[in-house]
N, C-alpha and C positions, 0 to 999 in steps of 0.2 A: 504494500500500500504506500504510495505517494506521502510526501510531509503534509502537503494540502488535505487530501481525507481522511489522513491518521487525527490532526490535529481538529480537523470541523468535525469529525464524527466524536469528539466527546464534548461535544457540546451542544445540551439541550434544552428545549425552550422550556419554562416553566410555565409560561401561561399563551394563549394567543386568542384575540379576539377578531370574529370572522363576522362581516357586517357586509349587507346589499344598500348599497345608498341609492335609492331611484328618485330624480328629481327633477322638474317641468320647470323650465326657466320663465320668470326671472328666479334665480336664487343665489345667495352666497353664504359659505358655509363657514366657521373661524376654529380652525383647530387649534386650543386654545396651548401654551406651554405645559408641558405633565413631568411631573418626576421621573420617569419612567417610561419604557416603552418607547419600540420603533415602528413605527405606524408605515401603511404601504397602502399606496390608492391603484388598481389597476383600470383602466376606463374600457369597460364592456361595451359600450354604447355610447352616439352621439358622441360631446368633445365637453372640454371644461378648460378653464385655465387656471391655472396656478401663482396667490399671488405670497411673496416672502418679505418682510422688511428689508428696504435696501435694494433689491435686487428688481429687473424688470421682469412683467409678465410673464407665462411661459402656456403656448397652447398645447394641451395634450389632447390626441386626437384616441380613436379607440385602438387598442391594443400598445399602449403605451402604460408605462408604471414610473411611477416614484416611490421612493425611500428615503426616510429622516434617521438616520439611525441614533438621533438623541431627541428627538424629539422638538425640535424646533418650530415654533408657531407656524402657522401656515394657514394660510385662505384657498377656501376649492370656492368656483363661481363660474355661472353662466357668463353669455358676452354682455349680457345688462342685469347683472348680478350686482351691482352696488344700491338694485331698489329693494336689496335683500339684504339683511346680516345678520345672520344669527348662530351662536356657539354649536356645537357639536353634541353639548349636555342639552342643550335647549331642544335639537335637533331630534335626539332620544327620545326626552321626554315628551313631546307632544305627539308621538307614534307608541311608545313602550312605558308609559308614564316614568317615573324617578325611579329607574331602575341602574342605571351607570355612569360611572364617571372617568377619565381617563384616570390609569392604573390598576381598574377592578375588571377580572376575569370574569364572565358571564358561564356558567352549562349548557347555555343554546345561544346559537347566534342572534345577530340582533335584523331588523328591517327597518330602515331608516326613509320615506319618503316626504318630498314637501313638492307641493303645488303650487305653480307661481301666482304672482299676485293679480287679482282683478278677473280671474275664471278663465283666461283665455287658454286656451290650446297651445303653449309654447312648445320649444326643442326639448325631448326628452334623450336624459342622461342617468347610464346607468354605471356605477360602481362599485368594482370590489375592493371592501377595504379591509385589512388584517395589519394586526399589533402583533407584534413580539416583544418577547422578552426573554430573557438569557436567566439560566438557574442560579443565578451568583445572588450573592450579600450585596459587591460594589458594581460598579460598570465595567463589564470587560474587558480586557483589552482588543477584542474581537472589534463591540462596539467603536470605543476609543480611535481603533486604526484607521476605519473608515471613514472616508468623505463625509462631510457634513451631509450633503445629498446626493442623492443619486438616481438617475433617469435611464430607464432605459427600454428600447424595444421587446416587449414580451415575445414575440414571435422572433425574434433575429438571434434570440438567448436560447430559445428552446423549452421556453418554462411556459408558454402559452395553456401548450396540452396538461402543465400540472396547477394553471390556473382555473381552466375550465371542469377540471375534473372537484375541484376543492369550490368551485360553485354551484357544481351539479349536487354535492354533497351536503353544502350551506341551503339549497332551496329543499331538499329532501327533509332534514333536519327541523326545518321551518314547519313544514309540514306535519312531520310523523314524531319529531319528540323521543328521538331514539333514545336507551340507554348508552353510556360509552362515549356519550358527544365528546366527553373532554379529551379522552384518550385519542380517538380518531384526530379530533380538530387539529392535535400538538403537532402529531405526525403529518399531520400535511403540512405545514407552517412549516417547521423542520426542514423538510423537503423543499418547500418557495423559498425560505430564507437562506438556507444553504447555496442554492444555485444564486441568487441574487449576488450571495458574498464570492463565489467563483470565480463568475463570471467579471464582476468588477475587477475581482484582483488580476486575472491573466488577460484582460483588456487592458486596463489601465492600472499596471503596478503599481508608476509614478504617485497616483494618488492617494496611495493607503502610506499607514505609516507603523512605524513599532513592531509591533505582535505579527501582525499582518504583510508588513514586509519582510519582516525576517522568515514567515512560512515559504519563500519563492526566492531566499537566499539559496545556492547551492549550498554553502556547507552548514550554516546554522539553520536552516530548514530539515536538513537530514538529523543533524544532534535535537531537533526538536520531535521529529520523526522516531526516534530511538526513544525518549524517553515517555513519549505518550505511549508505543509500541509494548514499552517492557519498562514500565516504572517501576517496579520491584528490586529490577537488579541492580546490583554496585557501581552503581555510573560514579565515575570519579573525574574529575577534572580532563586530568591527562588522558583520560579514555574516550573522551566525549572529543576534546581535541584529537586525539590519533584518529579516530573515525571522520571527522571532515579534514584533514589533510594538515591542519594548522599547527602553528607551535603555539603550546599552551598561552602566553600571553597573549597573543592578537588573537584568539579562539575566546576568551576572555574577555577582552574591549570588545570584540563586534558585537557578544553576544548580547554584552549588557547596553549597546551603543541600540541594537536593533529589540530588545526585548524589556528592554526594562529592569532587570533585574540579571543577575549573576546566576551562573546557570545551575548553582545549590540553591537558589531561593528559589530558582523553577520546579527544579526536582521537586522541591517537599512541597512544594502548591500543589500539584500534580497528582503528588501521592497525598497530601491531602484529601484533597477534590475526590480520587477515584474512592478515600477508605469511605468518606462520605456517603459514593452511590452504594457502599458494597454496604453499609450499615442501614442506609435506609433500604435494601434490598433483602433485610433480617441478618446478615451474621452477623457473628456474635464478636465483641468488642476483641475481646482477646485473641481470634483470628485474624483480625488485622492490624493489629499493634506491629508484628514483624513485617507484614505486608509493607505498610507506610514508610517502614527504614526506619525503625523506633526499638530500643533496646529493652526499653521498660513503658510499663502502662502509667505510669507517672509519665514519662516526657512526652508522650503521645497525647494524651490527656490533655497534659498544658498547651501542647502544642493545636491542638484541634480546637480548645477553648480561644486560645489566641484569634485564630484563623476566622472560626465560625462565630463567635461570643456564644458558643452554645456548647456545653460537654458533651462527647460521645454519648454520655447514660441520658440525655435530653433527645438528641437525634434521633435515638432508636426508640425512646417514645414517641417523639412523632411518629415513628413508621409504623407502629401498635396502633393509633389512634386514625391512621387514615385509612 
């Protein structure tokens, strides 16, 4: 497996919200700033523009997408869409009453339409929109790496067929009220979001940064490659350099020049992060104390309290309680 899906494949979404926005112009829409969450509008239908502080217009036609991956304000609108303005909560609620807000996970998708003003028959516009979000505490480096925005042809990506499929899914849903909404929904988001972050990176490397650039370095992409691969084993310095061709110093500066961190402080995030899934997953603490690269249940302990602000013996409550 490549560094690129060694390292996206252990990352996954903890929530994602799947919404149809259908809407008869005139209208405009204010997706308001959220703590949280990368919001993604795909245009099924008809056209909208896009408008950003600072920045000019932008017309999105159908089969076009965007992505905020921090969440930055943003306006969706017809072409006489400023005889419109209303939030996205507001938007909710006069369809779904006071049911969400940005950051909250919904069990069913949402439907979101508005009728333009004065009865008349305007351009209708139709939307898929989905939030992500990433299973962490902070923001990712995932996130962090990438562009502030990003646009891109859904059909020129290949992700078309996995848009249409995750709306055939969203209007069933609507419908039937399946069990399992949430587990299905993550997986497909997973799926969109993933390719979205692919594709951006081997189109336009130049623009990621960090985390993200160092997945598409040859040699610190491979040592990043190794330790998502086999976190377990005694990666030591000089071993991680012998494996990308480097001498331990400059194996060291690029790592932490392109990644953030020294490439011990990756290791134990890593093996963190995975003792995390394998504990929410029921084993038991003491199976993975040596797993993590941890001599004793003391340093493990601190060290997992540190990381998470939550003790192994709390995590694995949670996993009893969900």
């Amino acid at each position: 497996m490549d560094s690129l899906s060694r390292a996206l494949a252990d990352k996954r979404l903890k929530g994602s919200l799947l919404a149809m926005l259908d809407f008869v112009s005139p209208w405009k829409v204010d997706f308001e700033n959220a703590p949280s969450g990368a919001p993604m509008h795909f245009i099924l239908e008809g056209t909208a523009w896009l408008d950003r502080p600072g920045m000019p217009s932008l017309r999105l036609n159908a089969g076009e997408l965007v992505m905020f991956p921090r969440w930055d304000r943003h306006w969706l609108r017809s072409d006489d869409g400023h005889l419109r303005d209303i939030t996205i909560r507001e938007a909710v609620r006069m369809n779904e009453g006071d049911v969400w807000q940005p950051g909250q996970w919904l069990d069913r998708p949402l439907r979101v339409s508005l009728a333009g003003i004065g009865g008349s028959a305007g351009q209708r516009t139709r939307i898929l929109s989905l939030v992500f979000e990433l299973d962490e505490t902070t923001p990712h480096p995932l996130l962090l790496g990438l562009p502030r925005f990003i646009h891109l042809n859904a059909h020129a990506t290949g992700m078309e067929s996995w848009l249409r499929i995750t709306l055939d899914f969203l209007s069933a849903e609507s419908e039937q009220q399946h069990g399992g909404y949430a587990v299905v929904s993550s997986r497909l988001a997973d799926l969109v979001f993933m390719q979205i972050v692919r594709f951006e990176l081997l189109r336009h490397p130049e623009n990621v940064a960090g985390w993200l650039r160092a997945l598409v370095d040859p040699g610190i992409g491979a040592s990043l490659a190794a330790i998502h691969d086999r976190p377990e084993e005694d990666w030591s310095v000089d071993r991680l350099a012998r494996n990308c061709g480097m001498s331990r110093s400059t194996f060291c500066l690029r790592f932490k020049k392109l990644v953030g961190q020294t490439p011990y402080q990756y290791l134990r995030t890593v093996r963190l992060e995975r003792a995390r899934e394998r504990l929410l997953a029921g084993a038991r603490i003491k199976a993975v104390v040596g797993e993590a690269g941890y001599a004793t249940y003391y340093a493990f302990g601190q060290a997992f309290r540190d990381h998470f602000d939550m003790s192994p013996q709390d995590m694995r409550r949670t996993q009893k309680r969900g």
